[in-house]
C-alpha positions, 0 to 999 in steps of 0.5 A: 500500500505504501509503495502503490500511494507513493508512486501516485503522489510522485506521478501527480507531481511530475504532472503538476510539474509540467505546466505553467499554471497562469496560461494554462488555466484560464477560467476561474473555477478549473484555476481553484479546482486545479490549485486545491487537488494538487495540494491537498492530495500532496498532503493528503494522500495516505500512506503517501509519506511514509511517517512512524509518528503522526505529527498534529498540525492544523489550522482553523478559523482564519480572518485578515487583517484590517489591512488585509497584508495578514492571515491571523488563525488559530494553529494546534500543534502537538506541543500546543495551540497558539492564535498566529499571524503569517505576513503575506508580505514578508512570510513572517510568523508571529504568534499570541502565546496564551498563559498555560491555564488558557487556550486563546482561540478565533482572533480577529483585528479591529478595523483599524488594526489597533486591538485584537479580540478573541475567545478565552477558554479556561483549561482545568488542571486536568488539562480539559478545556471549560468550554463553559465558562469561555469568555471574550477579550481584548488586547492590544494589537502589540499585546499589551492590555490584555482583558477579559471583556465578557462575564457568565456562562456559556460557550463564547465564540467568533468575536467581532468588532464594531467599526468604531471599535466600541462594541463587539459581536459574538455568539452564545451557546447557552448549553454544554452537550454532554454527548453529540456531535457538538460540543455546545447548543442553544447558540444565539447573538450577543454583543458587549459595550466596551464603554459601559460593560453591557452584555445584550442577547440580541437573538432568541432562536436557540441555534444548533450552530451559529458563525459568521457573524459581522456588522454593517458599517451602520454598527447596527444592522448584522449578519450570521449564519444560523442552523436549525434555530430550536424556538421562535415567539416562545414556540419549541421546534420540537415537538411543534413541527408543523405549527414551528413550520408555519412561523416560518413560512408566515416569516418567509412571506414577510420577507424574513428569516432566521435560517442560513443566512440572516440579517437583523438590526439589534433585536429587531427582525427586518426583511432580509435584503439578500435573496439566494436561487432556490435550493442553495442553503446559502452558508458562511456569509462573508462581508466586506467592510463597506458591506457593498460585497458579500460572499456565500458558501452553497451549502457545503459544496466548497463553492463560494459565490460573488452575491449580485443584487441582479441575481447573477451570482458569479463563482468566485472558487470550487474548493472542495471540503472548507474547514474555514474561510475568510474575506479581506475587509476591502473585499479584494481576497478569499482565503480558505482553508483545507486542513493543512493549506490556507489559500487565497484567491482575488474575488474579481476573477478567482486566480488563485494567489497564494497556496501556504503549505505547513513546513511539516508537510512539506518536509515529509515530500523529499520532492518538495524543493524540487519538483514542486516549489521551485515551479511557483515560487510567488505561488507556493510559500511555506508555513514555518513550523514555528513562530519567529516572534511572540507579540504578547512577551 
């Protein structure tokens, strides 16, 4: 088996090799699919390197920073987990080294790049992490003035700031599972007043799964993707199907929703402005900081869509299985994430820019240097196993 693997991946290398990705593929769907397979089953291959121990290293939960010169994700790795920031300009590798009884996880800058906001998770001294005592905090873009913004329980994720910097969004799970498929339930949207301290539940429909959630620039309105909500109006999905349908559907003819993707403005429901081609369970809604370009996920299909009022929503990339995915605030770039490669590719025309492969895949290929890289240099960086400075020291 190992053989039989082994000689795939050298054959699919020596085919990679070959061509010169900018002439040969011309339209934005065949570049992203053609970029994706050739690095993910470099890497994900099985059996393809032949390893005696299986290292831990992924990434997850990216975002840009305000300039959008950096990716900042969370990083785990057999010796920890770390928020890091990689500089597409410099390749430089910084980091926010957490305290030991902490995981910092989901950073995200403020628009204006002087402070990070990210979630907090306590871990016990059994090495387990509370998920439900997670709160958000606040820090300094060089890490200085590091705090815990949020109090309460409940699961706190995916922070985000306001753009005048004084409020931040995130969601909730008001419930702690203990067996299932998640960990947490009952997700729903609240946000903290950085002036005064005041934690508002701006949502009440007790999500299976709640992300992406950012505001409008009127620091009002916001948008979030949201799965199977368990309540409306005190009325339970289950064992109320049929009567819970209905709300729906009387939403629905109202122009409203609390499924997939939804806007609201504070507490209020308010029509929802995007309307999506029937049977695309639109998902992952990415925003702009201007709020004039948004792209969406079709269901899980790795396909992500250009929105267009007109209804011409256009294909920005075919990605395949997305673990996370990310726009720059000005719009211009997508990046993605497949495991073990974070990619990025322009919105207007879908070229792919940049592949960022983990230095410890890598290593594991002896035809990396090579056949590989040296082919697309500007195009394939490496991702150091380690990161050149810790900002928060």
């Amino acid at each position: 088996m190992r053989k039989s693997n082994s000689t795939k991946i050298n054959r699919f290398i020596r085919l990679i090799s070959t061509f010169d990705l900018r002439t040969s593929i011309k339209k934005a769907a065949l570049s992203c699919i053609a970029i994706f397979i050739f690095l993910n089953v470099m890497t994900f291959t099985g059996g393809c390197f032949a390893m005696n121990k299986i290292e831990k290293d992924t990434i997850s939960n990216l975002s840009f920073s305000h300039d959008g010169k950096k990716v900042v994700f969370d990083r785990c790795q057999n010796d920890g987990c770390q928020i890091q920031v990689y500089n597409l300009e410099t390749g430089e590798l910084a980091a926010y080294q957490s305290p030991k009884n902490e995981r910092w996880m989901m950073g995200k800058y403020s628009y204006d790049g002087k402070r990070i906001t990210f979630s907090v998770i306590p871990v016990k001294f059994t090495g387990d992490l509370d998920l439900g005592e997670m709160q958000i905090a606040v820090m300094d873009a060089d890490g200085k003035n590091y705090k815990k913004v949020t109090t309460g329980p409940g699961a706190k994720l995916y922070p985000t700031f306001s753009h005048n910097g004084k409020k931040i969004l995130y969601a909730c799970a008001a419930r702690i599972r203990e067996s299932g498929r998640t960990p947490a339930a009952q997700y729903d949207a609240w946000e903290i007043d950085l002036t005064t301290g005041k934690q508002t539940q701006l949502t009440f429909f007790k999500y299976f799964y709640m992300s992406n959630l950012t505001y409008f620039p009127d620091d009002e309105r916001f948008i979030y993707y949201g799965e199977l909500p368990d309540e409306f109006e005190g009325l339970r999905s289950y064992p109320h199907a049929e009567a819970f349908k209905q709300k729906m559907i009387e939403l629905g003819r109202k122009g409203m929703n609390i499924m997939n993707v939804v806007v609201m403005k504070g507490k209020e429901m308010i029509p929802n402005p995007y309307h999506f081609p029937p049977k695309t369970f639109a998902k992952r809604p990415l925003l702009s900081k201007d709020g004039s370009i948004l792209l969406y996920e079709k269901s899980d299909s790795g396909k992500f869509y250009l929105y267009s009022p007109e209804g011409n929503h256009r294909l920005v990339c075919h990605a395949g299985s997305v673990s996370s995915a990310a726009i720059s605030p000005d719009g211009e770039w997508l990046t993605e994430t497949m495991g073990e490669v974070i990619h990025i590719f322009r919105v207007k025309d879908g070229e792919h820019y940049r592949g960022i492969v983990l230095a410890t895949v890598a290593s594991k290929n002896p035809n990396w240097e090579n056949n590989v890289r040296q082919k697309n240099p500007q195009k394939i960086k490496l991702l150091p196993n380690k990161p050149s400075k810790i900002i928060n020291e």
